[in-house]
VOSE-180401 format. One line per 5 residues: number of its first residue (from 1); their letters; for each residue z, x, y of C-alpha. Coordinates in steps of 0.25 Angstrom, whole numbers, plus 5000, padded with zeros to 4 digits. Layout:
NUM	A	Z:X:Y  ...
END
This chain:
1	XXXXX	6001:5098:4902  5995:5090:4914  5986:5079:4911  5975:5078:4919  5971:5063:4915
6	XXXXX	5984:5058:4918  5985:5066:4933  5972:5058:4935  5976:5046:4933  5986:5049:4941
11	XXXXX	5977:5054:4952  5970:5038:4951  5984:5033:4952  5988:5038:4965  5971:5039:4971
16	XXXXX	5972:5024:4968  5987:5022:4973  5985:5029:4986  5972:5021:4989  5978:5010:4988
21	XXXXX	5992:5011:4995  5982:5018:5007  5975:5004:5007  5987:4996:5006  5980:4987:4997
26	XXXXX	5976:4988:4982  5982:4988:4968  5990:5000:4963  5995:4993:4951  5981:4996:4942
31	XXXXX	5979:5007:4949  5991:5014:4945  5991:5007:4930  5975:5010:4925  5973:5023:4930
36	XXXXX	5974:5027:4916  5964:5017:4912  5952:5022:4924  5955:5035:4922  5953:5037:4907
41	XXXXX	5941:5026:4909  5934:5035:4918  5937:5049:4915  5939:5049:4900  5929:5037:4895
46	XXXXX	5920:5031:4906  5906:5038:4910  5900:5038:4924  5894:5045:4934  5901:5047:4949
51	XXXXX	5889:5053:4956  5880:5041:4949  5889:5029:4948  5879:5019:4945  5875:5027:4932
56	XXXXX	5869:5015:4924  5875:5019:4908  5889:5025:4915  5900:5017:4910  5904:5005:4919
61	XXXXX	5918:5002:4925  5923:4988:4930  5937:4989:4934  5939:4974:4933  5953:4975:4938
66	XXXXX	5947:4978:4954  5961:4978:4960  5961:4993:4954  5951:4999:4964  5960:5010:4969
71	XXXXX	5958:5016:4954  5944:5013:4952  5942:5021:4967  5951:5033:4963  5945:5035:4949
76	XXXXX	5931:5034:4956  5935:5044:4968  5939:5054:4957  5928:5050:4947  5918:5057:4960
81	XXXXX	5913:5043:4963  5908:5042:4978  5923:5039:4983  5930:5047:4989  5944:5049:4994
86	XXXXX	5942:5043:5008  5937:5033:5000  5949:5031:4993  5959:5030:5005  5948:5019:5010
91	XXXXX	5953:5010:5000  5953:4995:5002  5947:4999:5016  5936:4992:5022  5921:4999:5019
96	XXXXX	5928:5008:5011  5922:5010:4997  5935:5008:4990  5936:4992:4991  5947:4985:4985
101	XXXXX	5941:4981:4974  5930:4990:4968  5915:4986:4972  5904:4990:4966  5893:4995:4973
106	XXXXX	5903:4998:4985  5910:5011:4977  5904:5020:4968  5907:5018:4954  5913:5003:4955
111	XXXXX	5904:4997:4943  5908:4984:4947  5915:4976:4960  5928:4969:4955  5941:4964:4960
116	XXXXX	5941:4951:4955  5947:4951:4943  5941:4948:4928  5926:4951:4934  5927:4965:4931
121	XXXXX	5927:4964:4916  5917:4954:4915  5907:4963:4924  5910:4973:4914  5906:4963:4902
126	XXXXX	5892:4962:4910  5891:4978:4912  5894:4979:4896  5884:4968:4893  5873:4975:4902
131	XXXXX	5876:4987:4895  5875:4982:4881  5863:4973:4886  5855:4984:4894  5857:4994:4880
136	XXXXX	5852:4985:4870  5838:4983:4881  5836:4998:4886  5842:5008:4877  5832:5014:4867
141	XXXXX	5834:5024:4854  5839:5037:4861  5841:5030:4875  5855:5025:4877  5854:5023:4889
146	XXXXX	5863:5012:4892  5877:5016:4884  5889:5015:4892  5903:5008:4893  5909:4997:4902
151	XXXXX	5924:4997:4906  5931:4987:4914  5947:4990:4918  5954:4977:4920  5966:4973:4923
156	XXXXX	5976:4961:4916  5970:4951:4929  5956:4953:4925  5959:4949:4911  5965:4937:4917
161	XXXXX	5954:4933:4922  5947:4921:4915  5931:4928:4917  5938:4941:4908  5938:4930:4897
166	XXXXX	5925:4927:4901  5919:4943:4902  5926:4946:4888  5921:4937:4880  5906:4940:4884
171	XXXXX	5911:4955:4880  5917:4951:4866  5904:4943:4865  5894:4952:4866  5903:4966:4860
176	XXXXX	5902:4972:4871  5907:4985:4866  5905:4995:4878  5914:4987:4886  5928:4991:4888
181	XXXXX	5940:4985:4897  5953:4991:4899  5963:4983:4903  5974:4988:4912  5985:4981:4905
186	XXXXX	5996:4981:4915  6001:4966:4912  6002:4965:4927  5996:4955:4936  5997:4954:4950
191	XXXXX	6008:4943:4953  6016:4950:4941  6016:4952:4926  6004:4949:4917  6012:4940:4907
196	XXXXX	6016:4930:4920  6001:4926:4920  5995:4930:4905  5997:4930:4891  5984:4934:4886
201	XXXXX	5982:4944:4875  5971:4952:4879  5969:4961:4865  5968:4945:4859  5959:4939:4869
206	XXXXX	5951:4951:4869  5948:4951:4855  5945:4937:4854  5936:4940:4864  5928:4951:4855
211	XXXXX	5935:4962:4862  5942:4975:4855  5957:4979:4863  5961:4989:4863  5977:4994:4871
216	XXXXX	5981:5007:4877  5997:5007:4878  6002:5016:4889  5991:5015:4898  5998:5022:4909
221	XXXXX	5996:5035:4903  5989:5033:4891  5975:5040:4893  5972:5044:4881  5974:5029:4876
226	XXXXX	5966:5024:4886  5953:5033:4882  5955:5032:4867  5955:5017:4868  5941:5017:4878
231	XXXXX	5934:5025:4870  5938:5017:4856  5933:5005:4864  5922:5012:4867  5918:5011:4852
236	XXXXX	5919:4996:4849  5909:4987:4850  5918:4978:4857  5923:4978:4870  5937:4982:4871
241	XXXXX	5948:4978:4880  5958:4991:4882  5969:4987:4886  5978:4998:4892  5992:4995:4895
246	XXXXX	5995:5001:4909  6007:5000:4920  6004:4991:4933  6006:5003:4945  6009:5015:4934
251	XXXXX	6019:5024:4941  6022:5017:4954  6036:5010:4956  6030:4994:4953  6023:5000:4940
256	XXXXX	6022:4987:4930  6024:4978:4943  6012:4967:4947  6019:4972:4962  6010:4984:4960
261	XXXXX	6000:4978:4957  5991:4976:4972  6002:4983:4981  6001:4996:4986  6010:5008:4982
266	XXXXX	6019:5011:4994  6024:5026:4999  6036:5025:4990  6029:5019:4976  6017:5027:4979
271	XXXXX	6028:5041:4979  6033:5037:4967  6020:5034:4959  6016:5049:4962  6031:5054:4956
276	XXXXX	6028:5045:4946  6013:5051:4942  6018:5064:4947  6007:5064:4957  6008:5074:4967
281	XXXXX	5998:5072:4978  5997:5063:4991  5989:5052:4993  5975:5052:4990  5977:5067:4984
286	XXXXX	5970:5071:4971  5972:5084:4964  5961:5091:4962  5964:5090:4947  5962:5077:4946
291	XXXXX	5950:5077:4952  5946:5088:4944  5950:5079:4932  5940:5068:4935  5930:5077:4939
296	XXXXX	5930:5083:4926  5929:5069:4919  5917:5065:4929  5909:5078:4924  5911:5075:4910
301	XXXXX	5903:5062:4912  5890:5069:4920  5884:5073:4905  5882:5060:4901  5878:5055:4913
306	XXXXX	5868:5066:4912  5863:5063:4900  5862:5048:4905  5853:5053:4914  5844:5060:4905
311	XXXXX	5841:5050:4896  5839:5039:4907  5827:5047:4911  5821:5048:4899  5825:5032:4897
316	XXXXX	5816:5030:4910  5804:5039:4907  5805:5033:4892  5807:5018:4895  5805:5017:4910
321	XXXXX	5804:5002:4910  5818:5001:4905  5822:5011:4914  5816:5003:4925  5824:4990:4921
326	XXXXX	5837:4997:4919  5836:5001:4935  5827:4990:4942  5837:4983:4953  5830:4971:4952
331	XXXXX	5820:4962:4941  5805:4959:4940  5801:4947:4946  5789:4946:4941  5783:4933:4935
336	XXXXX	5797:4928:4942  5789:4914:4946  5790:4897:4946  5780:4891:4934  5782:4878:4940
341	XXXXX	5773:4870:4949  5777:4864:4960  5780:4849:4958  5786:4851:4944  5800:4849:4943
346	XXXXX	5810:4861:4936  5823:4865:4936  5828:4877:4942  5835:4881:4931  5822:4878:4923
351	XXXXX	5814:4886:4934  5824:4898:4932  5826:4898:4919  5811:4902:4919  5811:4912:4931
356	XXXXX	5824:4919:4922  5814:4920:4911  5804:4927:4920  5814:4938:4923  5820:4939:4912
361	XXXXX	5806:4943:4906  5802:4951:4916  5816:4960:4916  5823:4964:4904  5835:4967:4909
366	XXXXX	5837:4953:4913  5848:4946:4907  5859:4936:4908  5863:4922:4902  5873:4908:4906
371	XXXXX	5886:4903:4904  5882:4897:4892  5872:4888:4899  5858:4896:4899  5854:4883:4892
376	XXXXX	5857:4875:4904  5855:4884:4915  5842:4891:4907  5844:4905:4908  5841:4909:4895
381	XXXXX	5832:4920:4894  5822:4917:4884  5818:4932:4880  5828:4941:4879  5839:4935:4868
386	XXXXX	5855:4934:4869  5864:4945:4873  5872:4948:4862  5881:4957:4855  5871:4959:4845
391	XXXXX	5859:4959:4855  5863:4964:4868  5848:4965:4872  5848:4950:4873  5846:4945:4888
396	XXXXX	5853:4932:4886  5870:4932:4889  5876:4920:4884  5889:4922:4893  5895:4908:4887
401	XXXXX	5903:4899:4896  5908:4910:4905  5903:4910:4918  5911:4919:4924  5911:4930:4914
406	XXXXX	5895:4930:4913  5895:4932:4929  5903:4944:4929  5895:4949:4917  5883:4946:4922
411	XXXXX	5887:4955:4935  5891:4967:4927  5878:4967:4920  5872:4967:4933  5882:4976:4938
416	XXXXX	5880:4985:4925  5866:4986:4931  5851:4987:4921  5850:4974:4920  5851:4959:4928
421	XXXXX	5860:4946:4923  5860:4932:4927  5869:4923:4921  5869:4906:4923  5877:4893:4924
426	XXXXX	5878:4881:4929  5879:4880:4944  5895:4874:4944  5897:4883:4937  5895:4897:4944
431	XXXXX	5909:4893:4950  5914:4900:4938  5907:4914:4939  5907:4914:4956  5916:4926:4956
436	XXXXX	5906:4933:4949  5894:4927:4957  5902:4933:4968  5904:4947:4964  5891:4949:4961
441	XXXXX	5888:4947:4974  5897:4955:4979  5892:4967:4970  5879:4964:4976  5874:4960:4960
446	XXXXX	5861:4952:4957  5868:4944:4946  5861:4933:4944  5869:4919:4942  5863:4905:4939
451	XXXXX	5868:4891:4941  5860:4881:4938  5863:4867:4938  5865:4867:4953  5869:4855:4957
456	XXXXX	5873:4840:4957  5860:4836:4950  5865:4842:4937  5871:4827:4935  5878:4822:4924
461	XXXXX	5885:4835:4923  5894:4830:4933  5903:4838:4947  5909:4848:4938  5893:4853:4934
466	XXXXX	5886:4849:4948  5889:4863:4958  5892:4856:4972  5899:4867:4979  5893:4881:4971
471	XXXXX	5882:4884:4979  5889:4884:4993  5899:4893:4987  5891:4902:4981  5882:4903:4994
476	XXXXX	5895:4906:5001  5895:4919:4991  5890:4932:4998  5880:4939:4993  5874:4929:4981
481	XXXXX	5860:4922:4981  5861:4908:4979  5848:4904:4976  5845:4888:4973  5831:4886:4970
486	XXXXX	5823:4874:4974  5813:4875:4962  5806:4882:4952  5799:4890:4962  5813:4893:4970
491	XXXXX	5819:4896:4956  5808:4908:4954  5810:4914:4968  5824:4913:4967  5823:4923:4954
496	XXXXX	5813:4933:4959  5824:4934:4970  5835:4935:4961  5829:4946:4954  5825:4954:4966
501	XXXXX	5840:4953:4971  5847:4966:4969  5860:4963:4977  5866:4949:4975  5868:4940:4964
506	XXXXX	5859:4926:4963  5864:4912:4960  5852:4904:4955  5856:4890:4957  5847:4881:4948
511	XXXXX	5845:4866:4946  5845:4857:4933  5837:4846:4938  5821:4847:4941  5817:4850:4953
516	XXXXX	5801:4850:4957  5794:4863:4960  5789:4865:4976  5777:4867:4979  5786:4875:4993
521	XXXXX	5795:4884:4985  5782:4893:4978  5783:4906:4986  5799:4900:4991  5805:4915:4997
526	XXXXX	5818:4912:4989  5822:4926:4995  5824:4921:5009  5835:4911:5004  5829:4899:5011
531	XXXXX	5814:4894:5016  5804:4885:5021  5799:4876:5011  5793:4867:5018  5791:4867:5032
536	XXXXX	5791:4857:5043  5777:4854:5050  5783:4852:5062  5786:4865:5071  5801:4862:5071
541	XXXXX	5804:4854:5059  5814:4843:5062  5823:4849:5052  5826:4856:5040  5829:4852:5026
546	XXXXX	5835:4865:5018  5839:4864:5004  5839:4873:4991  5838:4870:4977  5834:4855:4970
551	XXXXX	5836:4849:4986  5824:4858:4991  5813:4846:4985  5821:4835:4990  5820:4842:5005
556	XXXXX	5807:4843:5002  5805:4828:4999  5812:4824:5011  5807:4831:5019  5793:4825:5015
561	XXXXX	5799:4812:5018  5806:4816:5032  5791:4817:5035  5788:4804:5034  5797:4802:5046
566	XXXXX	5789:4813:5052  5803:4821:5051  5797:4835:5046  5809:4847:5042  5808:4859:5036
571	XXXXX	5812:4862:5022  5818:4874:5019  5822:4878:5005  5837:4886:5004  5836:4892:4991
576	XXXXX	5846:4902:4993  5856:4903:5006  5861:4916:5007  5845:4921:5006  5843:4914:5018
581	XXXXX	5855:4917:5026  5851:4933:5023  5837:4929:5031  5835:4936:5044  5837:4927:5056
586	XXXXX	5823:4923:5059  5820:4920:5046  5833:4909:5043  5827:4904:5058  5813:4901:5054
591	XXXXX	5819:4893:5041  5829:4886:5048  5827:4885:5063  5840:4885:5072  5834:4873:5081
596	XXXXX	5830:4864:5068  5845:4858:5066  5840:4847:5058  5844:4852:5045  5848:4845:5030
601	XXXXX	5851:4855:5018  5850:4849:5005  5858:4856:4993  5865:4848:4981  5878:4857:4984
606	XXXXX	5888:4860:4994  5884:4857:5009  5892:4869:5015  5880:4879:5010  5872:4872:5020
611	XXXXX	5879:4872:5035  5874:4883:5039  5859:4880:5038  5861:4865:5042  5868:4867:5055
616	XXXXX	5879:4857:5063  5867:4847:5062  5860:4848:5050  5864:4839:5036  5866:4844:5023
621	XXXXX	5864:4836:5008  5872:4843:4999  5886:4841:4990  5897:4841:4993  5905:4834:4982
626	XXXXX	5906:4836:4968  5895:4830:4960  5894:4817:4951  5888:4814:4938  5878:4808:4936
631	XXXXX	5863:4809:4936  5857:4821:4943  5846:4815:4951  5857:4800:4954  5868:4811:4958
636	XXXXX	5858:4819:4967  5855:4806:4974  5868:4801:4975  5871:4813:4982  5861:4812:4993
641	XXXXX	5851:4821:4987  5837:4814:4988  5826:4815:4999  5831:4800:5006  5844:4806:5009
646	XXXXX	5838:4820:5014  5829:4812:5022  5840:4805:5027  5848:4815:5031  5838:4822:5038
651	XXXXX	5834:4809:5047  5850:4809:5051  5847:4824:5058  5847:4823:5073  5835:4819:5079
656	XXXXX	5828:4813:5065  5824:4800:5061  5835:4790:5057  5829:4780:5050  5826:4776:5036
661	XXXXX	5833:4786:5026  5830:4783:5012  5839:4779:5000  5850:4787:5004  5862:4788:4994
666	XXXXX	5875:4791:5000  5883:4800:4992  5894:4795:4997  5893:4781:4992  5906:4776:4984
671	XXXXX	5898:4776:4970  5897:4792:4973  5910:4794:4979  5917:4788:4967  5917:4798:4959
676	XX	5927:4807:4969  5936:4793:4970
END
């Protein structure tokens, strides 16, 4: 008798094969090997919709392991997802919707945009969280309206990864028992085999991690297996790990070689893969069995999407608040506002802590948490209680020391969709998560990261806690809102923006010192990235002073004291660069004036963010050296930061006054410089 299941397999073998060696680029290793896996996942287990992919309860799929795009694209093409054949032979090709790795948002039914490994499962942890979360807050008696699985496919790389640590230790943490990862267990990396590079025993650190683990022998073929094992996982209250022992390039001549791993099939091995299969069709050709045979599994998934459907609209005309914060792109802002006067001094991490409190209460499905320094960063919501295993409800994550693995999390319950995260740390230390800072930006997600503790004023800390170099880097990132407030009143337009964005993550950069409230930053149009804030009385000021976050007073008092000297400039506050750089022509022109080259910006961080807007001719006060430590306010001073040097510095611009100057300490004086000695 002819099996069906396994000639479809087959039929994603060859599909993804073919891709591939037509592109001349790609990975045929897991395409050949976790066939098997994708297809019992998706036809025997999984439930979805092809005509509505963004279905909000169908099951989500992370394939962690990116490098096996080729499969994911055949098993959408013959799932009826918007793909078709042509764009199949497109693969790898430029503008094509078949990319190397899958992005989401680019090709329908991609949940989430992976390639680099060990994300992947960690965005599934944060789509499993949002599931668990957003049940306990909207599901009512008789509504389940949010009930579904999330399933990751990685590979023996991604495991690897030090962030997977990271991701399943949250998992094991919080039960989460609708998560499911298969692991394509191959014991094949790509320079050669696994044991060169590990020695890990998954079943053990997966079950010290809270896990269940579960093994499929003979993965190849083994179909039955693979579905009787996902669907025991799918009764646990634990996630599970299933890992299914499968072949490196199944079938073709390198089969179990790493070599097969990122190299296409030539003519010869491509020939002998099809006698091996028993596949008898040319390139790119599919049986009308087989598409017959996924076709039939697609229908038998319509009923429940159907009656999805039908309770969904008696959820909206029964609860249509709920139904309205399940869907709304974006939050309330109202009551989003400063409750400082200007003159007093606040932190803006004090000053944000309160505008998240304003949110918070003003959207429930706001929700999010720190690196195991809400504390210090104050992010803690004070309404809402803890996320737990026991109380999924709660809107406060304690993600513990794991910065990497609560950015990834964070972007698959923003990815998951129904709800909005934000997670916090310290500045420095956003260096550990960047590589999930700049994913979300390139999934176009309005994740919300905070550092706090901007900048060499954090003091006795010491270099290794002052961020010197983070804000130039992380300005350099496509895509990302960097947004350094310069007070209180910044700090709340910089939220009400934050919330209104749909399409980029945010980087809220806040200080630990006190900084006074302006009297100039009250109606401050945060959303244009930089500003007047306080203007010149003459027609053509005799220069500009820009500067962003706890610098923005200190232009503003030297700029009182240029004007004892009757030198009268321009201050303009740059909270956020990238905003400014998106302005239309006119508007940067009116800001910053082509024939005003008489320019100072004034940042505690790297100087490089800062060329462009200073010009050949203009000066910049910034850092760029490691920190000491010491006293914030000495170690400010010592580094040139106060209004004598500004003024000084200004007076040394072409054409400006020369004398006088102040008590300028030079940062370069040997009791600084022994430190680097």
């Amino acid at each position: 008798m002819v099996n069906q299941d396994q000639i479809a397999v087959n039929a994603l073998r060859m599909l993804g094969v073919d891709m591939i060696s037509r592109a001349k680029s790609g990975h045929p290793g897991i395409t050949l090997g976790a066939a098997p896996i994708a297809y019992t996942l998706f036809e025997k287990v999984m439930q979805f919709n092809p005509a509505d992919p963004a279905w909000f309860n169908r099951d989500r799929f992370v394939l962690s392991a990116g490098y096996g795009s080729a499969l994911l694209y055949a098993l959408l093409h013959l799932n009826e997802f918007q793909l078709s054949l042509d764009d199949l032979k497109a693969f790898r090709q430029l503008g094509s919707k078949t990319p190397g790795h899958p992005e989401t948002g680019w090709t329908p039914g991609v949940d989430a945009s992976t390639g680099p490994l060990g994300q992947g499962i960690g965005m599934a942890v944060g789509m499993a969280m949002a599931e668990r979360h957003l049940a306990a807050l909207y599901n009512r008696p008789g509504y389940s309206l949010i009930d579904h699985h999330t399933y990751a496919l990685v590979g023996d790389g991604d495991l690897m990864e030090g962030v997977s640590q990271e991701a399943i230790n949250l998992a094991g943490n919080y039960q989460l028992g609708k998560l499911i990862v298969l692991h394509d267990a191959n014991h094949i990396s790509l320079d050669g085999p696994l044991s060169d590079a590990s020695c890990e025993n998954q079943a053990q650190r997966f079950c010290a991690a809270g896990w269940d683990y579960l093994e499929v022998e003979a993965g190849d073929t083994n179909l039955l297996g693979i579905e009787q094992a996902i669907k025991k996982a799918q009764t646990t209250a634990k996630p599970t790990l299933i890992a299914v022992q499968t072949t490196l390039g199944y079938g073709s001549p390198l089969a179990g070689d790493h070599r097969v791993h990122g190299a296409p099939l030539n003519t010869t091995d491509r020939e002998a893969l099809a006698k091996f299969l028993d596949w008898p069709g040319q390139p790119f050709e599919i049986p009308a069995t087989v598409r017959q045979t996924f076709a039939e599994a697609v229908a038998k998934k319509q009923a429940s999407y159907e009656k999805w459907q039908h309770l969904f609209a008696k959820y909206q005309r029964r609860f249509p608040q709920a139904a309205r914060e399940l869907t709304q792109a974006t939050l309330a802002i109202n009551g989003v506002q400063s409750n400082y006067q200007p003159g007093e001094w606040v932190a803006t991490r004090q000053a944000s802590a309160e505008n998240l409190q304003q949110v918070a209460s003003a959207n429930p499905q706001f929700w999010g948490g720190a690196a195991d320094l809400a504390s210090s960063n104050k992010t803690k919501l004070t309404t809402g209680g803890h996320f737990t295993a026991a109380t999924p409800q709660g809107k406060n994550v304690s993600f513990g020391v794991r910065e990497f693995g609560m950015a990834t999390a964070l972007n698959g319950i923003n990815l998951h969709g129904g709800g909005r995260a934000f997670g916090s740390t310290f500045l420095v230390f956003s260096d550990y998560f960047r590589a999930a800072v700049r994913l979300a930006a390139l999934m176009k997600l309005p994740t919300i990261f905070i550092g706090s503790h901007d900048s060499i004023a954090v003091g006795e800390d010491g270099p290794t806690h002052e961020p010197v170099e983070q804000l130039a880097s992380f300005r350099a990132m496509p895509n990302l809102d960097v947004i350094r407030p310069a007070d209180a009143n910044e700090t709340a337009a910089a939220w009400r923006m934050m919330a209104k964005t749909k399409h980029r993550p945010s980087l809220l950069v806040t200080s630990r010192q006190a900084l006074p409230v302006l009297n100039e930053t009250i109606e401050a149009p945060i959303e244009r990235g930089g500003y007047i804030l306080a203007e010149a009385k003459k027609q053509i000021p005799d220069g500009i002073l820009l500067a962003a976050g706890s610098e923005v007073h200190l232009a503003l008092a030297a700029k009182r004291e240029l004007m004892k000297d009757n030198i009268d400039v321009r201050v303009v506050s740059m909270p956020c660069q990238n905003r400014f750089d998106e302005q239309p022509l006119a508007y940067r022109e009116q800001i910053l004036p082509s024939q005003i080259e008489n320019r100072v910006a004034i940042e505690m961080g790297a100087s490089q963010a800062w060329d462009k807007y200073v010009g050949l001719k203009g000066k910049i006060l910034g850092v760029d050296r490691f920190g000491l430590s010491g006293d914030g306010t000495e170690l400010t001073k010592a580094y040139g930061f106060t209004i004598e040097k500004i003024v000084a510095t200004v007076r040394e611009l072409p054409g400006m006054l020369t004398q006088g100057g102040g008590d300028v300490r030079d940062f370069d004086h040997p009791r600084y410089l022994a430190s680097f000695i």
